[in-house]
C-alpha positions in Angstrom: 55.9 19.4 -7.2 57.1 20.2 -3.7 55.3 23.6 -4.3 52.1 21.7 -4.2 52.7 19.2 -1.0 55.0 21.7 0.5 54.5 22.9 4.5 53.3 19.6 6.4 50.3 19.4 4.1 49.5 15.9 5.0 49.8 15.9 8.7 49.8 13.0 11.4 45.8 13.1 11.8 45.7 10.4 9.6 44.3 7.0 10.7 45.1 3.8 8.8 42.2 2.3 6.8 40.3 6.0 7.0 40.2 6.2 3.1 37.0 8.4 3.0 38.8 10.5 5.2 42.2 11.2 2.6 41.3 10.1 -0.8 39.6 13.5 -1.7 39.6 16.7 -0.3 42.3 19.9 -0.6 45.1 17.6 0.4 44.8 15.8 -3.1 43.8 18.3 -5.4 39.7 17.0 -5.2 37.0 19.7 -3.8 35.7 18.1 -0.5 32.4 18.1 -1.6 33.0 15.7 -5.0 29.7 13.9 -5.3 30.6 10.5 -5.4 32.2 10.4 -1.9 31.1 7.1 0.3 28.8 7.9 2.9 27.2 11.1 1.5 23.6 11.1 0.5 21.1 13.4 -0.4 20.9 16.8 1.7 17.6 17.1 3.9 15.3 19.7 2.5 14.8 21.2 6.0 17.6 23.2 6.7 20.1 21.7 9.6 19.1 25.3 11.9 15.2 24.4 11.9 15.6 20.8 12.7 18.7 20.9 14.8 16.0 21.4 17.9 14.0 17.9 17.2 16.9 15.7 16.1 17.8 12.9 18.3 21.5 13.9 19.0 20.5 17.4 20.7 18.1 15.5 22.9 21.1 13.4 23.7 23.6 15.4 24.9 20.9 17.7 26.4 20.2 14.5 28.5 23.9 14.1 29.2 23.8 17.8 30.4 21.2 16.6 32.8 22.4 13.6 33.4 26.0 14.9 34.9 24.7 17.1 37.8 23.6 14.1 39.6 26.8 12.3 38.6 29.4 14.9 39.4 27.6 15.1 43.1 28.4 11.4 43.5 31.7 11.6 42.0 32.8 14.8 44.0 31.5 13.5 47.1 33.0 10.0 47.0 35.9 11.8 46.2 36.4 15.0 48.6 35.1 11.8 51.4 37.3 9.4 50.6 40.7 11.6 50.1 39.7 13.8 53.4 39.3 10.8 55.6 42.6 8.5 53.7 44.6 12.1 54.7 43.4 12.3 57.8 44.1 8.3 58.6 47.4 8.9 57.1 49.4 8.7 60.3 48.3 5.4 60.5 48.5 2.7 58.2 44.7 2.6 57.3 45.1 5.2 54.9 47.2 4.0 52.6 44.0 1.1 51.6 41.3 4.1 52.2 43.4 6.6 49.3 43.8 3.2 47.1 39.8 2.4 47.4 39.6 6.0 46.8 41.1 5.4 43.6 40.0 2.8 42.1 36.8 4.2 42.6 37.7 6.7 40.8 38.7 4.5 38.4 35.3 2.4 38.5 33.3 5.8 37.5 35.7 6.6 35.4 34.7 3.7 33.0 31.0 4.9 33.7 31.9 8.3 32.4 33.4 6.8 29.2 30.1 5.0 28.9 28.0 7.8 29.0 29.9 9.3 27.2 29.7 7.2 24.1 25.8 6.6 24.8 25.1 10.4 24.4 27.6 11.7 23.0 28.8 8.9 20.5 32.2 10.1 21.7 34.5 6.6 21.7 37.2 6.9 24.3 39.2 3.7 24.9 40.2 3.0 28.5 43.6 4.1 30.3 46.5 1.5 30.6 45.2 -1.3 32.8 47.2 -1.0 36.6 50.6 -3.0 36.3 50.5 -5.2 39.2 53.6 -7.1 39.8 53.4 -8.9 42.8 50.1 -11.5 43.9 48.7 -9.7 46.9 47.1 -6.6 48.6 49.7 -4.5 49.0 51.0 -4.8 46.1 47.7 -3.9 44.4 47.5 -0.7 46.7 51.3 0.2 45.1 49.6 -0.1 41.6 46.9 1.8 41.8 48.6 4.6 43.8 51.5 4.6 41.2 48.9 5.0 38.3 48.7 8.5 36.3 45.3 7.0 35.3 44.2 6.5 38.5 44.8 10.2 39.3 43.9 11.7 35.9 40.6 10.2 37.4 40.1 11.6 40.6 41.4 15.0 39.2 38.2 14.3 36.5 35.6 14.1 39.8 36.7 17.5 40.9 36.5 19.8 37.9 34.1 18.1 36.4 31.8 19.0 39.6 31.6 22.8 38.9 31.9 22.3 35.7 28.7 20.4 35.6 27.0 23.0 37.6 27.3 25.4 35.3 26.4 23.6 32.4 23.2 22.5 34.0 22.2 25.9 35.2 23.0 27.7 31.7 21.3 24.9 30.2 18.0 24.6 32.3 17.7 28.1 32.1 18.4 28.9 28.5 16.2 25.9 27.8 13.2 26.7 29.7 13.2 30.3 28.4 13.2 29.6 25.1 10.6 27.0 25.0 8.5 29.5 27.3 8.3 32.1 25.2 8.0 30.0 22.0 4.9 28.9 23.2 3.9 31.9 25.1 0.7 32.1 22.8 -0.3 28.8 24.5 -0.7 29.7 28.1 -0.7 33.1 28.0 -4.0 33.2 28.9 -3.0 32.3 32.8 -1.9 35.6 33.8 -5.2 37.5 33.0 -7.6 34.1 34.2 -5.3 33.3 37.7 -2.7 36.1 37.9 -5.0 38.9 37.7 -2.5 40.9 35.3 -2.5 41.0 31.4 0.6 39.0 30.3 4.2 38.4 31.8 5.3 41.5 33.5 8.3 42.8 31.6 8.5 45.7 33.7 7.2 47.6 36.5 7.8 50.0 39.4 5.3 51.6 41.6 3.9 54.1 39.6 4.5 52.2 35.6 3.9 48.6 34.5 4.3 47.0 31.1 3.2 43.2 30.1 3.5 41.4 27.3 -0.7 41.4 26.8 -1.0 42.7 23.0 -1.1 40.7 19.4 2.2 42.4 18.7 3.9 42.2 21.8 3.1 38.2 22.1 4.3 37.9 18.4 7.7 39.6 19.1 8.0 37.4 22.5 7.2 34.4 19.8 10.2 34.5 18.0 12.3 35.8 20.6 11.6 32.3 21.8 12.1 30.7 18.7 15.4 32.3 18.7 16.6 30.9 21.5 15.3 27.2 20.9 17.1 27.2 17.3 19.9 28.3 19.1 19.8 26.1 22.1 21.0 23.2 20.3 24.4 24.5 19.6 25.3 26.0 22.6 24.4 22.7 24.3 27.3 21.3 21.9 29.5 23.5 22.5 28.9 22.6 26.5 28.8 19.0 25.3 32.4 19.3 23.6 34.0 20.8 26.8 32.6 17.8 28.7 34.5 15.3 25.7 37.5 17.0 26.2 37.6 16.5 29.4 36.5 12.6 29.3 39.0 12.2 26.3 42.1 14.0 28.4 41.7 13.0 31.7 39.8 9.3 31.4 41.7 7.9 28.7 44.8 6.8 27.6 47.9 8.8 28.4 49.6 9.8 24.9 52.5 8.1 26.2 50.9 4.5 27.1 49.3 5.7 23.0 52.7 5.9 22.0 53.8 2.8 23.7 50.9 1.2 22.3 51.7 2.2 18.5 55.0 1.4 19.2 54.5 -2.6 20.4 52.7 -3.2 17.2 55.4 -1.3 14.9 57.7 -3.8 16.1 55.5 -6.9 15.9 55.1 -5.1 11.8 58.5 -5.2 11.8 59.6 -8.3 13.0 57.1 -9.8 10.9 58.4 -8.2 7.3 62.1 -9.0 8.5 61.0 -12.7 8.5 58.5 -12.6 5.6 61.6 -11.0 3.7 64.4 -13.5 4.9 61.7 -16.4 3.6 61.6 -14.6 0.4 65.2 -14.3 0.2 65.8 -18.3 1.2 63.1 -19.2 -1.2 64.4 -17.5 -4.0 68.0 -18.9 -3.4 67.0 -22.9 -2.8 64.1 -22.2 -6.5 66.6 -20.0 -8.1 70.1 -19.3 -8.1 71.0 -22.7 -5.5 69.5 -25.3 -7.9 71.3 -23.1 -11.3 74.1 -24.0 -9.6 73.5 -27.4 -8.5 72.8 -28.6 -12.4 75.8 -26.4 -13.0 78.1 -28.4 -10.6 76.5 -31.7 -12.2 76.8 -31.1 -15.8 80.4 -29.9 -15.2 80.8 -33.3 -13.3 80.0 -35.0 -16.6 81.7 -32.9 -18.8 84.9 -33.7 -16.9 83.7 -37.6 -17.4 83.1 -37.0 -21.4 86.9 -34.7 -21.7 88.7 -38.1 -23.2 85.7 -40.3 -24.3 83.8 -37.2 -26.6 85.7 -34.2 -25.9 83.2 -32.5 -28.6 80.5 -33.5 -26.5 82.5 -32.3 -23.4 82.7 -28.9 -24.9 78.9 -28.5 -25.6 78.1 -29.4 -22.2 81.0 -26.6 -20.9 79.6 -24.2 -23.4 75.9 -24.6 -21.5 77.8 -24.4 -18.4 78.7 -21.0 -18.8 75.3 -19.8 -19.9 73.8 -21.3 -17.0 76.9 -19.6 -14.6 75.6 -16.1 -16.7 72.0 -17.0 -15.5 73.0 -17.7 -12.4 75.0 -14.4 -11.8 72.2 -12.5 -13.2 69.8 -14.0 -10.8 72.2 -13.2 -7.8 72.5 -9.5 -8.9 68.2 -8.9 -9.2 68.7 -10.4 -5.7 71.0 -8.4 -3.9 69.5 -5.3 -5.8 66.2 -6.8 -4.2 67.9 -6.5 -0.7 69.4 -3.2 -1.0 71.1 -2.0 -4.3 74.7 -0.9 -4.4 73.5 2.0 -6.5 71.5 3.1 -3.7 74.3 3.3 -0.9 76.9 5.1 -3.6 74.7 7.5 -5.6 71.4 8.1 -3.1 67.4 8.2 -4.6 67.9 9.9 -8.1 70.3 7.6 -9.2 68.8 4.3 -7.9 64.8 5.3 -8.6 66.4 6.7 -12.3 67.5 3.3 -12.6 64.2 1.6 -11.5 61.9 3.8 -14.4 64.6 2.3 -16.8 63.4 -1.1 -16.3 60.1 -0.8 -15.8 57.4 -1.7 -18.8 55.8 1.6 -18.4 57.4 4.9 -19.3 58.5 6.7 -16.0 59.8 10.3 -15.1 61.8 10.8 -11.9 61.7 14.1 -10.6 63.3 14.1 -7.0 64.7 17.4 -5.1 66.2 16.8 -2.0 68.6 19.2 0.0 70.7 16.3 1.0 70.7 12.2 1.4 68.4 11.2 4.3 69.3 8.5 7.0 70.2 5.0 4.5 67.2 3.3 6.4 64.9 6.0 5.3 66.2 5.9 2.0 66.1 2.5 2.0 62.5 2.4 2.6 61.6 5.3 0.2 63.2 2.6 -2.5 61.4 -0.1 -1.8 58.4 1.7 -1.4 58.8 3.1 -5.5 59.7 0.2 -6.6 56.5 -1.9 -5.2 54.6 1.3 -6.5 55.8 0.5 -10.0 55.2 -3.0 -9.5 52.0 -2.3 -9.4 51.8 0.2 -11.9 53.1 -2.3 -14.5 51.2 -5.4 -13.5 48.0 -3.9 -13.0 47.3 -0.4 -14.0 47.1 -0.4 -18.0 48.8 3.0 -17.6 50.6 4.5 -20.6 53.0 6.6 -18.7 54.2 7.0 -14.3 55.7 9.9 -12.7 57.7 9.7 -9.5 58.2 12.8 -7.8 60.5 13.2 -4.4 60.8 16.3 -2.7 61.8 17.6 1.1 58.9 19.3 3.0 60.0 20.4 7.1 60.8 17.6 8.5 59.0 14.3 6.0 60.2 13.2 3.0 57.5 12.8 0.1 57.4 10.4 -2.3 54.1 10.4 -5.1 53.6 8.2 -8.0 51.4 8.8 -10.5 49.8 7.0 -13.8 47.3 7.2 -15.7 45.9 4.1 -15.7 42.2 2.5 -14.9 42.1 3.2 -11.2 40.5 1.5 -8.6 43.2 0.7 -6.4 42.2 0.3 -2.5 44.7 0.0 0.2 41.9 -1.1 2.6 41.4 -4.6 0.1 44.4 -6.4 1.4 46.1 -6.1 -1.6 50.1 -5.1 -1.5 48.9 -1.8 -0.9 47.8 -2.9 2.9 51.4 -4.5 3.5 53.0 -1.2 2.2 51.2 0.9 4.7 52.0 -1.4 7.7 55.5 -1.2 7.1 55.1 2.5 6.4 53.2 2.6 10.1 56.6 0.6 11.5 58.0 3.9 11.2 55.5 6.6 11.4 54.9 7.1 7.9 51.9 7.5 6.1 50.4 5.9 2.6 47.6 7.8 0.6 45.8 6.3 -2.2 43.6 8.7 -4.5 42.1 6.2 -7.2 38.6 6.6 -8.3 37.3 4.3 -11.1 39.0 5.2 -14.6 42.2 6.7 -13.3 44.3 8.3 -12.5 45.7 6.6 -9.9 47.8 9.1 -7.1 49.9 7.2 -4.3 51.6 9.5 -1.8 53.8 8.1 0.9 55.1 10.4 3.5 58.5 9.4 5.9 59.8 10.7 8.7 63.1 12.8 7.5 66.0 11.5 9.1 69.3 13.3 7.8 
């Protein structure tokens, strides 16, 4: 099995709650193009080459291509103005507040940019890390914004993006014009001999030679030359388009360490919220189980001891239930330090402790796992868990006859996949314990993968960080 998954095969593009995304494809062993797949309907009969030219999305981020000559003149002049005269004033103090306005401007069209860019481009960027100001006041709102990476990421943005946009606009314009004139040379071709006084456009000439495009067969092979160039337009223009996205995405929006930051606040609020939602599982089971065992226990000894002389027969039947109920009770204390973290677990690693997991569950299990060496006990604590939920859920709700647990080493993740071959139709995106076991996964930048259509089988691959 670690043949199949082997190399990094899953890797860190995956975003939580994407299931259309992961749940078929190469990854899991499902062509890509399975019909069934959410959000794919029936092809167009016109292929996407011919009507690439008319379709909405080329006429957007052609008008984004117009749109950011204009823009980039603004931005690269506020710019280039507002840095030259905050340098220049820099021997006094007025321009320290002239490079801060600078800026924050910057900042201002920065947020434009990002708009205009999901307008036309349908390219969602969120915003960089807000300014940290500490203090109440001016000055300390200047230190802010002149401390910001953002703030510069943005002015750098108003200078490339300048000559960037110039050349985008000129290929465009050009390109575009051409190819629309020629397509519909046939039209208008007519001018030259009416107005112009020659036969067609002049595709060559010198002072004793001329040739124009005037004939049937030379204003058919001008056609399509034209054609080619509008059916190609489209995707140049995209590929222009995705140059300006990079550029929006890298140098407007968040840093990948404020990202990082990010991810990691909510990893610990995950955290700190299964650590509690465990210790209340852990209380509640002590004060509903194994506490009141004990408290009858205490109480019926209590009147055994009363009984001894009176009805020491009696005395004896109540000492006999005594000790089943001190059996119970022990049992019960076991299933709950196993459920906290199993001794087998810390003195014989994974293949012992999930070996003795398939032995008690209702369904029949095979363990395979292959691992060079133990990984770090919280990582193997949290590959545990994480197979024993799975065949939880595999018993109570899958109607499977038999599970397979497989756990294998691949560069630096540990793998985990269980398998049965049950009904299907589990979904980690219906808030079942499928969602919890992918937020505490995400705690620490692991991954969960659910492939269950309708009817089974039902594959769940969980994928840890390997931490020897």
């Amino acid at each position: 099995m670690a043949t199949e998954y082997g190399h990094g095969g899953y890797g860190r593009v995956y975003e939580p709650g994407d299931e259309s995304r992961y749940a078929y494809g190469p990854h899991l062993g499902r062509p890509a193009g399975t019909p069934g797949i959410p959000g794919r309907g029936r092809r167009p009969r016109i292929p996407l080459a011919l009507r690439a030219p008319f379709e909405a999305r080329a006429w957007r981020e052609l008008g984004h291509v117009l749109l950011s000559l204009p823009v980039s003149v603004v931005l690269f002049t506020w710019t280039v103005t507002m840095v030259s005269l905050g340098a220049g004033l820099l021997v006094t103090f007025l321009g320290v507040p002239v490079l801060a306005a600078a800026l924050a401007g910057c900042r201002g069209f920065g947020a434009l940019e990002r708009a205009r860019a999901r307008a036309l481009l349908d390219l969602d960027v969120p915003g960089p890390e807000p300014l940290r100001v500490r203090k109440p006041g001016a000055l300390a709102w200047m230190g802010a914004v002149l401390k910001s990476g953002a703030s510069w990421r943005s002015l750098l943005y108003t200078l490339v993006q300048f000559p960037w946009a110039v050349f985008t606009f000129t290929v465009t314009v050009t390109l575009w014009t051409l190819g629309w004139g020629l397509l519909t040379y046939p039209l208008w071709f007519w001018v030259f001999p009416a107005y112009v006084g020659q036969g067609g456009i002049q595709l060559y000439g010198d002072d004793h030679h001329r040739i124009y495009l005037d004939n049937p067969f030379e204003i058919t092979v001008t056609t399509l030359v034209g054609l080619l160039f509008t059916l190609a337009m489209p995707w140049l223009v995209r590929a222009l388009t995705t140059v300006d996205g990079l550029l929006v995405r890298g140098l407007l929006g968040p840093s990948l360490l404020s990202e990082r930051v990010v991810e990691l606040e909510s990893d610990r609020g995950v955290v700190v919220d299964t650590a509690a939602a465990d210790l209340r599982r852990i209380e509640r089971d002590l004060h509903d189980g194994a506490q009141a065992r004990l408290v009858g226990l205490a109480m019926d000894l209590g009147l055994a001891k009363e009984k001894m002389r009176e009805d020491p027969q009696a005395a004896a039947r109540m000492v006999e239930e005594a000790h089943g109920e001190v059996k119970t009770a022990l049992q019960e204390l076991r299933d709950l330090a196993r459920g906290i973290h199993p001794a087998v677990l810390t003195d014989r690693g994974l293949d012992a402790a999930l070996s003795a997991v398939a032995s008690r569950c209702t369904v029949p299990v095979r363990v395979e796992v292959d691992l060079p060496s133990r990984p770090a006990p919280a990582i193997e604590g949290i590959a545990y868990f994480t197979v024993c939920e799975l065949l939880q859920n595999v018993a109570k709700h899958s109607g499977a006859r038999s599970a397979t647990v497989d756990v294998w080493h691949s560069e630096d993740r540990l793998m985990l996949q269980v398998t049965d071959d049950g009904v299907g139709g589990a979904d980690a995106a219906a808030g079942s314990g499928l969602a919890g076991l992918r937020g505490r996964l995400d705690a620490v930048d692991g991954i969960l993968l659910v492939d269950s259509p309708a009817g089974g089988p039902t594959r769940v691959i969980a994928e840890l960080p390997w931490r020897g």
